[in-house]
MDAnalysis code that builds the backbone (N, CA, C; Angstrom):
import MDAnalysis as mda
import numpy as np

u = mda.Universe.empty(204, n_residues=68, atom_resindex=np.repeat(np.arange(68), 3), trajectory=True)
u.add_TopologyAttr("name", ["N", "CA", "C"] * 68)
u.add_TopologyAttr("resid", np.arange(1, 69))
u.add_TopologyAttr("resname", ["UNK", "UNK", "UNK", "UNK", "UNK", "UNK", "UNK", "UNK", "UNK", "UNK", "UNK", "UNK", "UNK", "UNK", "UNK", "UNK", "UNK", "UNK", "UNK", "UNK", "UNK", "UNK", "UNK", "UNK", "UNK", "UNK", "UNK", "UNK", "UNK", "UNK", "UNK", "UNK", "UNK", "UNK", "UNK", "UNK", "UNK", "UNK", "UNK", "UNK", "UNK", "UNK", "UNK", "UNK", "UNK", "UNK", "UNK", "UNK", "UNK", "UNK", "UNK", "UNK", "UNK", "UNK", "UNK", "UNK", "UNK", "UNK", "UNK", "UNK", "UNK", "UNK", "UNK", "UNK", "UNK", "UNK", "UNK", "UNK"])
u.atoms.positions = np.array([
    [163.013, -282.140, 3.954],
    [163.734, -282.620, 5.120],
    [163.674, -284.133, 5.144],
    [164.579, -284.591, 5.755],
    [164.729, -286.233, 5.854],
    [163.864, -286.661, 6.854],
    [163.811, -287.822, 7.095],
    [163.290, -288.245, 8.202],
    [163.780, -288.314, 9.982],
    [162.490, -288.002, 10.437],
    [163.273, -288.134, 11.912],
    [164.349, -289.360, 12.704],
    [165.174, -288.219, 13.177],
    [166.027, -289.352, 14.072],
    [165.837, -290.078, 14.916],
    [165.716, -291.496, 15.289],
    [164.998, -292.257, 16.424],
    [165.979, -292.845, 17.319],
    [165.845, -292.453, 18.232],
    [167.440, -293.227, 19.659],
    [167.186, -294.920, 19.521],
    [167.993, -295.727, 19.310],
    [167.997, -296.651, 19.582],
    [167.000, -297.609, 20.158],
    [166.459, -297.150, 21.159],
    [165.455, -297.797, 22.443],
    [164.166, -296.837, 22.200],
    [163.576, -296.120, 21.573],
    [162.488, -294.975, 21.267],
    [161.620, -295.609, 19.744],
    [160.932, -295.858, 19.893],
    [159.744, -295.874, 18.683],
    [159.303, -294.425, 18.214],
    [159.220, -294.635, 16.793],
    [158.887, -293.039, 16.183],
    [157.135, -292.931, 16.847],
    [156.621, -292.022, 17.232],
    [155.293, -292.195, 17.806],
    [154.551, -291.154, 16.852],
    [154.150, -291.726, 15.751],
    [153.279, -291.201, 14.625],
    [152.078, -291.958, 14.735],
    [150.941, -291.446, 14.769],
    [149.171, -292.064, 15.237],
    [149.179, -292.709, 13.400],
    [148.843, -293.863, 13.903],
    [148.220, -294.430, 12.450],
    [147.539, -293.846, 12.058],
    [146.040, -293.219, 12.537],
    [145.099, -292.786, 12.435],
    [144.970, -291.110, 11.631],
    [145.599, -290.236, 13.021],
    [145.420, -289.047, 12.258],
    [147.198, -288.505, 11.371],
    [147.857, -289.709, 11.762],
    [149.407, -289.379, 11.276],
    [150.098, -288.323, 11.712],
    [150.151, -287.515, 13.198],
    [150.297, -286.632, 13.967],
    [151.979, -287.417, 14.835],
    [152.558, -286.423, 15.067],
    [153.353, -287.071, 16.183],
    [152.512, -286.561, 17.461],
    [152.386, -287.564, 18.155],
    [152.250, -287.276, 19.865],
    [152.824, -288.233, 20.569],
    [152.497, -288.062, 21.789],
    [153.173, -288.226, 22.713],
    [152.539, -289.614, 23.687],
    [151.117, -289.601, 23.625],
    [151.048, -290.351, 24.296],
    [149.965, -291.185, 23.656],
    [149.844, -292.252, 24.111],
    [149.290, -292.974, 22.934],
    [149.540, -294.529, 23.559],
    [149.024, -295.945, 22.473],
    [149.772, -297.351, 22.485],
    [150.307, -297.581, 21.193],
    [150.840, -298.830, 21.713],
    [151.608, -299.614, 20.391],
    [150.544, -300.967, 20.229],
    [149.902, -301.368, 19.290],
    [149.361, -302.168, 18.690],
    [149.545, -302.693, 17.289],
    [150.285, -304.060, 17.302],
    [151.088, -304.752, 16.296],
    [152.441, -303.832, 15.664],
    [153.092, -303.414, 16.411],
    [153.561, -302.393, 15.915],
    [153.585, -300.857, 14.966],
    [152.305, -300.642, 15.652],
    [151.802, -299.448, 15.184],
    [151.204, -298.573, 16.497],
    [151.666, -296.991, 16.106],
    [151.185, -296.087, 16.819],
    [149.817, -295.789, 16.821],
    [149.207, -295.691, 17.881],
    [147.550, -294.971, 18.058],
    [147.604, -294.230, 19.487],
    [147.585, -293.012, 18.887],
    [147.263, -291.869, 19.858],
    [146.164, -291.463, 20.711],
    [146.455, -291.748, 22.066],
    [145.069, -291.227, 22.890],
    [144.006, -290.866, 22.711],
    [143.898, -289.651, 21.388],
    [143.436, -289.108, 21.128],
    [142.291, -289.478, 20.197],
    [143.165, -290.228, 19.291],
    [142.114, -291.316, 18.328],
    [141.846, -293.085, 18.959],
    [142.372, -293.176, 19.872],
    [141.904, -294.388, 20.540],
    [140.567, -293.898, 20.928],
    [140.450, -293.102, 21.885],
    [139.331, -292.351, 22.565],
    [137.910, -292.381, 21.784],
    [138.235, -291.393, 20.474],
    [137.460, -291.014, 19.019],
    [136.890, -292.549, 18.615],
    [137.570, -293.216, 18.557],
    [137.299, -295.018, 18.046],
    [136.529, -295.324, 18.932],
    [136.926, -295.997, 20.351],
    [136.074, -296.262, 20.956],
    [134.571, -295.120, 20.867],
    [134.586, -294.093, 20.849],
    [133.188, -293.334, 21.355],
    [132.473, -293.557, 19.743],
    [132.730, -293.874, 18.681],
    [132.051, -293.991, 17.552],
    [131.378, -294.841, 17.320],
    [129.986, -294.590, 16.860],
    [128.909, -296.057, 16.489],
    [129.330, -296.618, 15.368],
    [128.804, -297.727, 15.002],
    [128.825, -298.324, 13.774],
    [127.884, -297.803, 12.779],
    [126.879, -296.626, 12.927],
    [126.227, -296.463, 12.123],
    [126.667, -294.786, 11.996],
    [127.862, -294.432, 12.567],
    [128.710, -293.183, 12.444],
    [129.421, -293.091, 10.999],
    [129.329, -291.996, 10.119],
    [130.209, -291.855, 8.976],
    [131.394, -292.088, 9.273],
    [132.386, -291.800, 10.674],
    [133.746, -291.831, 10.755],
    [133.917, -293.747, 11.128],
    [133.019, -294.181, 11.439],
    [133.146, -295.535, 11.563],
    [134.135, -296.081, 10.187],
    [133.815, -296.224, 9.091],
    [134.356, -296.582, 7.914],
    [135.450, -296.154, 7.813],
    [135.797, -294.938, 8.496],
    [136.947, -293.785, 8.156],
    [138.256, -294.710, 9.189],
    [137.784, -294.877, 10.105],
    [138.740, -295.500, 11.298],
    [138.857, -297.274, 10.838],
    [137.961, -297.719, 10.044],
    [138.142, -299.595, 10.037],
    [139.282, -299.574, 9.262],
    [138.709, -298.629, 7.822],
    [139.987, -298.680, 6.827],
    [141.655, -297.743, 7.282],
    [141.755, -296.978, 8.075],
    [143.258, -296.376, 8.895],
    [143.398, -297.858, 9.847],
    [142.703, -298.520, 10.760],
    [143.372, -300.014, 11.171],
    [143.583, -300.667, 10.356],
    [142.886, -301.185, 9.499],
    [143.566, -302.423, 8.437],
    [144.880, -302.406, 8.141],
    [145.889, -300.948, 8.353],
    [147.181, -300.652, 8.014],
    [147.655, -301.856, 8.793],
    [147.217, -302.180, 10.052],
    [147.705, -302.721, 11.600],
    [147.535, -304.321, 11.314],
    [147.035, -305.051, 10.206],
    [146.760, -306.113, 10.336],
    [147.362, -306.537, 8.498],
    [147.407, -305.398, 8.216],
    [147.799, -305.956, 6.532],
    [149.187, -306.672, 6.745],
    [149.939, -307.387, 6.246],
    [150.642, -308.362, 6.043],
    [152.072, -307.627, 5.427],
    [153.794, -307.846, 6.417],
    [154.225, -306.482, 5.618],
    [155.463, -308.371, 5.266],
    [155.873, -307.171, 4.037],
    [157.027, -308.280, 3.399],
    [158.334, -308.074, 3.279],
    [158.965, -308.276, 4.229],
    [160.533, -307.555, 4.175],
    [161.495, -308.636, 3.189],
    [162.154, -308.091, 2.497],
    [163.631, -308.796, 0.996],
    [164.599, -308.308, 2.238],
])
């Protein structure tokens, strides 16, 4: 299947994180993060295995994009 259709004025709302469509969520640098894994982020220590798991899914949000 192709990709989804997006209305004009609507952002596709795919979670950076777990790559899910939902619904509710923010936009940060132009990227989706879902309630769900905002939540998960904030409640995680730094000395948590998923810590590493979540720094490297943000870096998507800050890497540098190059449009031709």
């Amino acid at each position: 299947m192709g990709a989804p259709v997006i209305g004009k004025n609507r952002r596709e709302k795919v979670c950076l994180v777990c790559e899910q469509e939902k619904e509710k969520g923010i936009f940060l640098f132009g990227h989706f993060l879902c309630i769900d894994c905002n939540q998960a982020i904030v409640q995680t220590n730094t000395d948590d295995p998923n810590y590493a798991f979540y720094v490297q899914k943000l870096r998507k949000m800050v890497a540098s994009k190059i449009y031709s």
